[in-house]
SERO-4910 file (N, C-alpha, C, O; in steps of 0.05 Angstrom, whole numbers):
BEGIN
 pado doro    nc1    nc2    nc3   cac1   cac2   cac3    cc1    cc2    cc3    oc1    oc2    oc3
  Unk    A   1526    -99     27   1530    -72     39   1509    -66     59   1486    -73     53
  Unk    A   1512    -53     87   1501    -47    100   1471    -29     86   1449    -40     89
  Unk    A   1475     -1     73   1446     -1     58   1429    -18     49   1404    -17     48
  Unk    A   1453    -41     40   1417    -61     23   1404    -76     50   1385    -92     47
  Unk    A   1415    -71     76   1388    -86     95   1371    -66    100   1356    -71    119
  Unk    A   1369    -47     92   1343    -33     80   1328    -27     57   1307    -17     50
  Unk    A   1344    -36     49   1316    -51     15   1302    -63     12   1308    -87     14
  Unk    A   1282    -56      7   1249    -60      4   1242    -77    -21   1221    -90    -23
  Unk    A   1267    -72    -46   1262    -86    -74   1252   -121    -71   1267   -140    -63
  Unk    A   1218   -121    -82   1216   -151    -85   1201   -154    -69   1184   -172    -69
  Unk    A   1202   -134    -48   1167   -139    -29   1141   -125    -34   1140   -109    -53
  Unk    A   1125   -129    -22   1098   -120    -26   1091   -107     -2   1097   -125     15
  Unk    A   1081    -87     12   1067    -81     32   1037    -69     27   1029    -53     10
  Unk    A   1024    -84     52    992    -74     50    998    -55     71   1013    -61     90
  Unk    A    987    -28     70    978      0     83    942     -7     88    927    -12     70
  Unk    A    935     -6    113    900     -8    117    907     31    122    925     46    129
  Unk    A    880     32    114    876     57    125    895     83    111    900    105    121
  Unk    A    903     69     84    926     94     71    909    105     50    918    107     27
  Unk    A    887    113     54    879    135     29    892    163     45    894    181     28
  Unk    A    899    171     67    906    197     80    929    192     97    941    171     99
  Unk    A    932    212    110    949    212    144    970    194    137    986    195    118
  Unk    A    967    174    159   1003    165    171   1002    148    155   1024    143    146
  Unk    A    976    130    144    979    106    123    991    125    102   1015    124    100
  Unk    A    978    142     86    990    153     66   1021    153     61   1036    141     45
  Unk    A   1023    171     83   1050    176     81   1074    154     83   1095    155     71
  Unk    A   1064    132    103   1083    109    103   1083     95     74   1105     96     64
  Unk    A   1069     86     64   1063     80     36   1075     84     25   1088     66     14
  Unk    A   1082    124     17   1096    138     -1   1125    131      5   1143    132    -12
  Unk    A   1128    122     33   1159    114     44   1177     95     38   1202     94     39
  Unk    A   1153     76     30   1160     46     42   1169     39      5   1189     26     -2
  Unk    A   1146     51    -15   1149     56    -39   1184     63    -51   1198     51    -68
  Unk    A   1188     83    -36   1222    101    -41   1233     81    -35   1256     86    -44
  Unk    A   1235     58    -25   1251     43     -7   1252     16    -23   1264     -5    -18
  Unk    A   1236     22    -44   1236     -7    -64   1206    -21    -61   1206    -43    -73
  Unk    A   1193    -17    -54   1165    -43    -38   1156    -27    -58   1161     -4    -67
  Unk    A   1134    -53    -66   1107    -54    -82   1093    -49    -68   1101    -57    -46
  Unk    A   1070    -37    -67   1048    -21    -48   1021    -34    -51   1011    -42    -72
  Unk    A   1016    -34    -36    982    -47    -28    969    -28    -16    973    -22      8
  Unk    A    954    -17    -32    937     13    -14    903    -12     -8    893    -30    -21
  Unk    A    895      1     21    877    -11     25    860     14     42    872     33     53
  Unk    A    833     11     42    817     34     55    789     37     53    782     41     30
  Unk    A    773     35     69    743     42     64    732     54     41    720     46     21
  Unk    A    740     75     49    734    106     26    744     93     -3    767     87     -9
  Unk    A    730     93    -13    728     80    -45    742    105    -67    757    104    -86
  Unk    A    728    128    -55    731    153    -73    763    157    -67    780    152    -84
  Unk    A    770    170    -35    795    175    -23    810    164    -37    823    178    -52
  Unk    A    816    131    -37    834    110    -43    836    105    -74    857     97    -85
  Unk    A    815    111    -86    825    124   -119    847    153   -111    872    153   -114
  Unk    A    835    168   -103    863    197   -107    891    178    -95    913    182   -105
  Unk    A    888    162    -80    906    159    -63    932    143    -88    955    148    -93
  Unk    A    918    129    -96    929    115   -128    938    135   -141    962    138   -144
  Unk    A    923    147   -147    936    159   -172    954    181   -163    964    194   -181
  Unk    A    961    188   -137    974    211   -132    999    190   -119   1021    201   -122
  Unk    A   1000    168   -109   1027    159   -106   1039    140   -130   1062    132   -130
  Unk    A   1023    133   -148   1030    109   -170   1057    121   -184   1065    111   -205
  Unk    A   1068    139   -173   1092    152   -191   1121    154   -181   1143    160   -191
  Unk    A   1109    143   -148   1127    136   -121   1138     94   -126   1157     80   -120
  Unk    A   1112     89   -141   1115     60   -129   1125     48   -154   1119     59   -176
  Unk    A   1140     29   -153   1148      7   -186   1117     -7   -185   1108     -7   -208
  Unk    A   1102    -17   -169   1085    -28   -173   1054    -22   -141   1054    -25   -117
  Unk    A   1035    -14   -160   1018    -10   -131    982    -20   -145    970    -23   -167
  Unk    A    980    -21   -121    943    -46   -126    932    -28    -97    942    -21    -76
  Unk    A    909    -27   -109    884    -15    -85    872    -32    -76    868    -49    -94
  Unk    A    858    -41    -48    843    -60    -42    816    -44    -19    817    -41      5
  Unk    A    800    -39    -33    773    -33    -22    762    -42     -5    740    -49    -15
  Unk    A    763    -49     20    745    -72     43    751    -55     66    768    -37     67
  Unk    A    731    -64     86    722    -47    121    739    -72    130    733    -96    127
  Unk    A    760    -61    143    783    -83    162    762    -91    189    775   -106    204
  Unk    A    733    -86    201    717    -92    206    700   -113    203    681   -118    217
  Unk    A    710   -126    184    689   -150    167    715   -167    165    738   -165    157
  Unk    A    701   -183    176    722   -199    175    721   -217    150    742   -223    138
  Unk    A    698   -224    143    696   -234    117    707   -220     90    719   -230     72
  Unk    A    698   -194     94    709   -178     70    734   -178     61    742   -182     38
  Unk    A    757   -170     98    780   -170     90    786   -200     81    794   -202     58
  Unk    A    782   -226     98    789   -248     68    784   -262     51    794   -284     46
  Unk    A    764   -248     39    764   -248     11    778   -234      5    799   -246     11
  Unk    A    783   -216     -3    800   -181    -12    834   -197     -9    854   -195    -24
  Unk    A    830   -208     11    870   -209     21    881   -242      5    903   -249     -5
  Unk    A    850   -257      7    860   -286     -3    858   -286    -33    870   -306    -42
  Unk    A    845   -266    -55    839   -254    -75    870   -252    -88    882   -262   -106
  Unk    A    877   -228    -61    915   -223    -79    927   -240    -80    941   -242   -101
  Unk    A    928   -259    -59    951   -270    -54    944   -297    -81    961   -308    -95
  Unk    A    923   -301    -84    926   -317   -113    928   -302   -127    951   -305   -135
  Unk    A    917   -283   -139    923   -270   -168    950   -260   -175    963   -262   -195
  Unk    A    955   -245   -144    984   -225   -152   1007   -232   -136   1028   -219   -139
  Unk    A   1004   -257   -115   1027   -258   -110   1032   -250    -74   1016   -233    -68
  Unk    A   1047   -257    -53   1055   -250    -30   1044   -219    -19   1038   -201    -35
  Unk    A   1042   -217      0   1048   -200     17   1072   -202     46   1071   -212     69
  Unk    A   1087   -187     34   1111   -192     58   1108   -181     83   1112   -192    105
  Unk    A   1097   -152     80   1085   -129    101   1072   -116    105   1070    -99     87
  Unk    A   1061   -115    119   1024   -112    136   1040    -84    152   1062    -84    164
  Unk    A   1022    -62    149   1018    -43    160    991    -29    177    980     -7    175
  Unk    A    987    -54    198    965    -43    220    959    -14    213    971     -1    230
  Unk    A    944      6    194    948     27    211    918     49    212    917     72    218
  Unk    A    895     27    203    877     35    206    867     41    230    875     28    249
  Unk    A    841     69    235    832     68    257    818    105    266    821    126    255
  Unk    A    804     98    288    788    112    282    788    131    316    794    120    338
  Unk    A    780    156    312    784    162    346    752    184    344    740    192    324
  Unk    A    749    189    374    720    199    380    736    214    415    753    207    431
  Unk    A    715    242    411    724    258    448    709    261    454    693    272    439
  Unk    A    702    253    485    681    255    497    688    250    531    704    232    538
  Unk    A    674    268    551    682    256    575    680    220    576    669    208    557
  Unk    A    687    209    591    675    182    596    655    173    601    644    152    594
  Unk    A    646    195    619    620    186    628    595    196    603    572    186    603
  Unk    A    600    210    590    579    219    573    594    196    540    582    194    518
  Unk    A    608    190    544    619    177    511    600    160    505    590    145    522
  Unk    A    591    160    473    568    139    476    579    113    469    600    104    460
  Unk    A    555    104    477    560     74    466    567     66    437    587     52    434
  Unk    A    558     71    424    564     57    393    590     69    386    606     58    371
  Unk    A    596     98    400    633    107    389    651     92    402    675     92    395
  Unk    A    639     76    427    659     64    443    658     35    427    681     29    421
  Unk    A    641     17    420    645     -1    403    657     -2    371    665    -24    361
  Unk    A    658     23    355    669     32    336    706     31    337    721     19    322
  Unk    A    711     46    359    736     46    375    753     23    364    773     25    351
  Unk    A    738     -5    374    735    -31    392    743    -48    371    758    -67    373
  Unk    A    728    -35    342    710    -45    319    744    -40    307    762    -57    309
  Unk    A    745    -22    298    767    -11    278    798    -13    296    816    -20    281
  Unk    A    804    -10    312    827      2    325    835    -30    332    857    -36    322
  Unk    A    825    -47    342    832    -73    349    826    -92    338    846   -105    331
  Unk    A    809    -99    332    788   -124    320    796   -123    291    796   -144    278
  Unk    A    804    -91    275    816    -88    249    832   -101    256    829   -125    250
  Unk    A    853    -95    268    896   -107    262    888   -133    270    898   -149    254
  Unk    A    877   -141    285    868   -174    295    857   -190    264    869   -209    256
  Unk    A    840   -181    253    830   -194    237    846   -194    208    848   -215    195
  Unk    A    858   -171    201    881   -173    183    902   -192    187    912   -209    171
  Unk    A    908   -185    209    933   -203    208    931   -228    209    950   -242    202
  Unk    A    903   -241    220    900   -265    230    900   -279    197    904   -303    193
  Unk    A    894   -258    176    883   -264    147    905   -276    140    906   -300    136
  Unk    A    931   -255    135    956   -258    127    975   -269    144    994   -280    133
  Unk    A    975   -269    169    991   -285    187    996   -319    164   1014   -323    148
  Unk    A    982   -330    169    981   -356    152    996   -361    132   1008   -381    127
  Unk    A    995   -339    117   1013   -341     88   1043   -332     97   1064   -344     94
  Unk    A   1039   -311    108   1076   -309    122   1080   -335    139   1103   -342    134
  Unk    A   1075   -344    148   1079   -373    160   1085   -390    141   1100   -409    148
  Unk    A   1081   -390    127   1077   -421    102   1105   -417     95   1123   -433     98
  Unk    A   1108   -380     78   1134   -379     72   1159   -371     86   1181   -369     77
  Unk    A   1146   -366    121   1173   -368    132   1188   -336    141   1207   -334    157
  Unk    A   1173   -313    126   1182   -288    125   1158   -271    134   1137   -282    126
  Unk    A   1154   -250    146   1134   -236    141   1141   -206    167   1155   -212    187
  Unk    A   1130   -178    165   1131   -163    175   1100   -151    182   1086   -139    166
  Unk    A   1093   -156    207   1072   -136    224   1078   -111    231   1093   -109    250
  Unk    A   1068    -91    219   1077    -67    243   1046    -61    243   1033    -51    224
  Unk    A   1036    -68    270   1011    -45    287   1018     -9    289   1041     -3    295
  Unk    A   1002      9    285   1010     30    294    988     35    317    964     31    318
  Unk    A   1008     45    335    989     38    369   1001     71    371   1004     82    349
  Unk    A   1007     88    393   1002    115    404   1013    118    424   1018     98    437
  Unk    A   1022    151    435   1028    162    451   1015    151    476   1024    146    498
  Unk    A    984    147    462    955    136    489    973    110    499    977    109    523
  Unk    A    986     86    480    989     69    489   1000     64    511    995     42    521
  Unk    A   1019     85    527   1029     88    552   1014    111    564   1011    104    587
  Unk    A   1006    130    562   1000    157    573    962    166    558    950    160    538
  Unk    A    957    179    581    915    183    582    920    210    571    942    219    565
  Unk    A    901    220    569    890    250    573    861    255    562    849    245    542
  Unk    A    854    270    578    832    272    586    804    271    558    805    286    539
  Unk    A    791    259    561    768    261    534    777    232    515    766    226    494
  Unk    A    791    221    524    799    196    497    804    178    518    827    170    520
  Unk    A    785    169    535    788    144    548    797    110    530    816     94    528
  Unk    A    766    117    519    769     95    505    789     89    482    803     69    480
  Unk    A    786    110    466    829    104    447    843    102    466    852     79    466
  Unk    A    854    120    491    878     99    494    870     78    507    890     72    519
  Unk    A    850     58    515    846     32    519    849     21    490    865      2    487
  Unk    A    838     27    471    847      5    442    874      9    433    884     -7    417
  Unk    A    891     34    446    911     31    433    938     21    448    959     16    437
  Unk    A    929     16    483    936      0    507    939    -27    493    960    -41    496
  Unk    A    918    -34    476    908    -62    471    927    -70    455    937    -92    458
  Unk    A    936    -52    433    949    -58    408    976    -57    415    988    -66    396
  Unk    A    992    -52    432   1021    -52    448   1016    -83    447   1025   -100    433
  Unk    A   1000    -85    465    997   -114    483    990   -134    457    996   -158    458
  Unk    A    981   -126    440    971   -144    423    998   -153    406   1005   -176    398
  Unk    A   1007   -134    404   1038   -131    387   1051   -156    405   1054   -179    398
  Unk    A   1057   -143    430   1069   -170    443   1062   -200    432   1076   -217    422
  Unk    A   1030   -199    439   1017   -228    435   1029   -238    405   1035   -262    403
  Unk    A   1033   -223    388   1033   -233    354   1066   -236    356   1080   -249    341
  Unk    A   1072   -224    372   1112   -233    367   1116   -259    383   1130   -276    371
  Unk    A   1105   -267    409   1099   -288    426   1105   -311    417   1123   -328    422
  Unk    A   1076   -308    394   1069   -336    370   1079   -346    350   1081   -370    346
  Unk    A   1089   -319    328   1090   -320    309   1123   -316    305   1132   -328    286
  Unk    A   1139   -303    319   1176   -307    317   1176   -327    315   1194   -331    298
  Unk    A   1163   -358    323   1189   -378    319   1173   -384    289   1180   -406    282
  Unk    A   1155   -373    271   1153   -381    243   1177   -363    222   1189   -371    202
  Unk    A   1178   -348    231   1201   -312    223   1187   -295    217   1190   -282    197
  Unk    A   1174   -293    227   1154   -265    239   1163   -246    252   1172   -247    275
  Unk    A   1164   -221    236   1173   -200    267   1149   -183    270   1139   -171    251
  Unk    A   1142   -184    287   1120   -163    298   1119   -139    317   1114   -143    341
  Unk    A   1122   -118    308   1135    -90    321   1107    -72    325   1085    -79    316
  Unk    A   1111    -52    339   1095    -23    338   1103      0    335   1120      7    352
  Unk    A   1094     20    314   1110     46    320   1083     58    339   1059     50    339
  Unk    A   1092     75    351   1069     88    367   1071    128    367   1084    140    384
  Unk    A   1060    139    351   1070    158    343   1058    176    372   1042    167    388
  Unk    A   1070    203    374   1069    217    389   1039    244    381   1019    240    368
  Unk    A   1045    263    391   1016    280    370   1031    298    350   1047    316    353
  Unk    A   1014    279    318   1022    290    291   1004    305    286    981    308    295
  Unk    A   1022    316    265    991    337    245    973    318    224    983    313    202
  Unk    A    955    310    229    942    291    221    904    306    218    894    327    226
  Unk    A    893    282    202    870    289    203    856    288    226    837    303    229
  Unk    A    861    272    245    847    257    268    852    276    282    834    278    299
  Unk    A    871    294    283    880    314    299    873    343    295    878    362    310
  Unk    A    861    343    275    853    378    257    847    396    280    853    420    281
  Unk    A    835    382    299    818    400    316    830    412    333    826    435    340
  Unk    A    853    390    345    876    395    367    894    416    345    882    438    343
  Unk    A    918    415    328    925    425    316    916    457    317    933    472    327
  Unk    A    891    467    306    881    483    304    869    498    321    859    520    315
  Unk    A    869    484    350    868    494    378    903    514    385    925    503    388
  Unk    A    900    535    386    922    559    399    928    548    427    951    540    431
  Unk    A    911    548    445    915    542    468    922    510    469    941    506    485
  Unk    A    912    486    457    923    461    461    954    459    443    964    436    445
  Unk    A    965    475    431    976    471    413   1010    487    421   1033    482    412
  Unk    A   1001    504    438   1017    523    454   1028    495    478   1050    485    482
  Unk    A   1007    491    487   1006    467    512   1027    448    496   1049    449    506
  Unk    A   1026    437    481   1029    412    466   1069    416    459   1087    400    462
  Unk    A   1068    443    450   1092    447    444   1109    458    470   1133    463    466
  Unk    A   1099    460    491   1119    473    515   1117    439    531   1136    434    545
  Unk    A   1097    418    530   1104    396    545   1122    379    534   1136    365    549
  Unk    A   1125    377    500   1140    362    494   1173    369    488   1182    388    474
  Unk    A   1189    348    503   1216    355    494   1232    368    467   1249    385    471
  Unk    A   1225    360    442   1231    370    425   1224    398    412   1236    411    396
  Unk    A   1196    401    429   1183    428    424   1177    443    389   1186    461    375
  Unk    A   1149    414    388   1141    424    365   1120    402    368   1117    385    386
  Unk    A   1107    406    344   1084    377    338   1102    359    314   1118    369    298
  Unk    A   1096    336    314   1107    320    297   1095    312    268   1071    307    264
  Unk    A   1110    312    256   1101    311    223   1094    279    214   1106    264    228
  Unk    A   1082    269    197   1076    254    184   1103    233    185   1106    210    191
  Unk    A   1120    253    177   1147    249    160   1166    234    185   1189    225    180
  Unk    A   1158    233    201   1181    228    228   1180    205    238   1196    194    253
  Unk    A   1146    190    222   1140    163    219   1160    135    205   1163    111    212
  Unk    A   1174    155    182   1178    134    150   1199    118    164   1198     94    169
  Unk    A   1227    142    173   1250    121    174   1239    101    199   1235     80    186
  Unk    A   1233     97    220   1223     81    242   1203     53    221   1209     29    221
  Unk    A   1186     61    208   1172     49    198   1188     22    165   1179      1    157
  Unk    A   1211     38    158   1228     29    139   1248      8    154   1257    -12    143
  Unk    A   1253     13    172   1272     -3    196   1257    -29    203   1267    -51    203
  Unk    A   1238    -25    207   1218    -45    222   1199    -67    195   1182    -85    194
  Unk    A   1212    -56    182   1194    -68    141   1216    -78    139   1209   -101    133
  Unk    A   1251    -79    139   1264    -85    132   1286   -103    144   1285   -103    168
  Unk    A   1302   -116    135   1320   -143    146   1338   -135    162   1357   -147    170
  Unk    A   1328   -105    167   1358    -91    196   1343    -92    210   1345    -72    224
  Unk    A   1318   -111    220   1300   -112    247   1299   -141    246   1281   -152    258
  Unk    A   1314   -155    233   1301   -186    238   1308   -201    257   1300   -224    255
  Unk    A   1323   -194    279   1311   -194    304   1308   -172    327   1322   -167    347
  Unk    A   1287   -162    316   1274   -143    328   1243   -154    334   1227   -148    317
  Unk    A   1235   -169    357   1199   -178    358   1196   -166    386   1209   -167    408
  Unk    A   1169   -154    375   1148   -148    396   1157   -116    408   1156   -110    432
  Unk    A   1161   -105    395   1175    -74    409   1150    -55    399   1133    -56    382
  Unk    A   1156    -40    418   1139    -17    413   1150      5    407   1151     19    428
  Unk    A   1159     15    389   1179     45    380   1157     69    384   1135     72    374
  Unk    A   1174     86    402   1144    111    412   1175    131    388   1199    129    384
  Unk    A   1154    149    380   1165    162    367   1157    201    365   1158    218    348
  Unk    A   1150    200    388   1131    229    400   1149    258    410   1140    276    425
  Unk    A   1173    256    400   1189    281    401   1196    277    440   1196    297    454
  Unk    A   1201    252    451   1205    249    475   1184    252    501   1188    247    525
  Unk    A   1157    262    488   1140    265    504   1130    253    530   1123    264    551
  Unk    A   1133    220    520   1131    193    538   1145    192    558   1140    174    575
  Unk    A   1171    213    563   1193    207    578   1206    225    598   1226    225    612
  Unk    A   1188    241    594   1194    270    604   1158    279    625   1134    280    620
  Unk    A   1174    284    647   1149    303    668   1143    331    662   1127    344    676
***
């Protein structure tokens, strides 16, 4: 039946960066959809609530504590599961970190942090688990890259350069890795109500702006993520490599 090439029953997905925001929420999605969950995240404290407030969504879910930063950390942490508990089918790029500042005044260490988390994370994850989806032949990347990835504005030079990177990077990993059966996609969300965003959000005047430029005319929810993200986890994308799905209420497309 056409529904079951969206069933998730029998896989595993790792979420980086899901103690909150869009990791969260994809998690809770990907969970409804049948997948065993792999919560992964810095925040040690966060990523406990994060357990125990979705473990009722998932048939089966595991926390994994490591800075997608370290490259060492993440494989140990990733080569750890995959003996004890078994595959990972799908990797959810979706850690990452943002900083505003003119350009010329942005400092240095936020601009290597950027650099640190936003690229060098999904690079080093995947490079972890790439290998094992290779061996068996199956495996799903989704990077989450941004509105930035095509379009600037003003104060976030450097995000949209890491998140420029992660389009492009997406490409590079579908390039290589399709002829093992790799699909490697991007959703690129548009501006959500998110943590990263509290400030924008909570700005009257950016928020007024935000909703008269974009086509749909509103800000976008968490929620607008799942189905794009369930499509791209599942066997109704298997040949689908290297795309970038912008998902920003039309923003990207419109003057």
């Amino acid at each position: 039946m056409i529904k079951n090439l969206f069933d998730l029953s029998g896989k595993r997905a790792l979420v980086t960066g899901a103690a909150q925001g869009i990791g969260n929420t994809l998690a809770r999605g990907l969970a409804q959809c049948g997948a065993a969950i792999i919560l992964s995240d810095i925040d040690q404290k966060k990523l406990s609530t994060a357990h125990t407030e979705l473990h009722s969504y998932a048939s089966e879910i595991h926390s994994l504590n490591f800075n997608v930063t370290d490259y060492a950390a993440t494989k140990k942490a990733i080569d750890s599961f995959e003996l004890n508990h078994g595959s990972i089918d799908i990797l959810i790029n979706n850690a990452g970190v943002q900083y505003r500042s003119e350009l010329h005044e942005f400092p240095n260490d936020e601009f290597q942090k950027l650099l640190d988390t936003n690229i060098a994370g999904a690079f080093y994850v995947s490079k972890v688990i790439a290998p094992y989806m290779i061996a068996r032949g199956y495996g799903k990347i989704i990077n989450i890259a941004s509105v930035q990835s095509a379009l600037a504005r003003p104060g976030i030079a450097p995000y949209t350069a890491t998140k420029g990177a992660i389009m492009n990077l997406t490409k590079g990993m579908a390039t290589d890795w399709a002829k093992y059966g790799l699909q490697c996609n991007a959703i690129a969300p548009g501006y959500l109500k998110t943590p990263l965003n509290k400030d924008l959000v909570s700005n009257p005047e950016f928020s007024e702006w935000l909703v008269n430029r974009t086509p749909a005319g509103r800000w976008g929810e968490v929620e607008d993520l799942i189905g794009v993200c369930i499509f791209l986890s599942s066997n109704a994308a298997n040949f689908v490599n290297g795309q970038t799905i912008f998902v920003d209420g039309g923003i990207s497309v419109s003057l």
